[in-house]
C-alpha positions in Angstrom: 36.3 -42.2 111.1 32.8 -44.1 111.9 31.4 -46.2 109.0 27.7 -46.5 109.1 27.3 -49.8 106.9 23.7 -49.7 107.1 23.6 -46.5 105.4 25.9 -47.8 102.8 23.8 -51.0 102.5 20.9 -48.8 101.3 22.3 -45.9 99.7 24.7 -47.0 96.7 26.1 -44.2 94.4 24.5 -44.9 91.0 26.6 -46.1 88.4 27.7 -43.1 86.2 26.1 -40.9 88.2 25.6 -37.3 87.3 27.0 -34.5 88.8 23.9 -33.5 90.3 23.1 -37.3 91.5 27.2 -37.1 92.9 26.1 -34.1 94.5 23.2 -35.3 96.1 24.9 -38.5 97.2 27.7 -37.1 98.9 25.3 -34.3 101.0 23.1 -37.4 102.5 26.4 -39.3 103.0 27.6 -36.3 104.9 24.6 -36.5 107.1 24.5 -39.9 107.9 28.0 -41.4 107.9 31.3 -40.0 108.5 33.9 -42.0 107.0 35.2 -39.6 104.8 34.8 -36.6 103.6 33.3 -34.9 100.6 36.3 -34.9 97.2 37.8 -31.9 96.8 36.8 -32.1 93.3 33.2 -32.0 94.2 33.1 -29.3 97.0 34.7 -27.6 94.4 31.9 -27.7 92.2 29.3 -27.4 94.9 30.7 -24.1 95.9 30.9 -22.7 92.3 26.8 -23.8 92.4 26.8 -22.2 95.6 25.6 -25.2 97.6 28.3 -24.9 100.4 31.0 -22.1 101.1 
């Protein structure tokens, strides 16, 4: 598990985001930081949109 706090620093998750800005959020975080992993919840929905399989 490798936190990149830089990342973090600059990339904050809105506050009361919307699905879409969760969605968005949590693809770049996958990118550039891998302390943990996309919410079930989420993929959930992001494979129902057919964003990931």
């Amino acid at each position: 598990m490798n936190l990149n706090k830089a990342w973090h620093l600059k990339n904050k998750m809105p506050k009361n985001p919307t699905i879409e800005q969760r969605i968005k959020w949590h693809q770049e975080h996958a990118k550039n930081c891998s302390c943990r992993g996309i919410p079930e919840k989420l993929l959930a929905e992001m494979r129902k949109r057919g964003i990931v399989k």
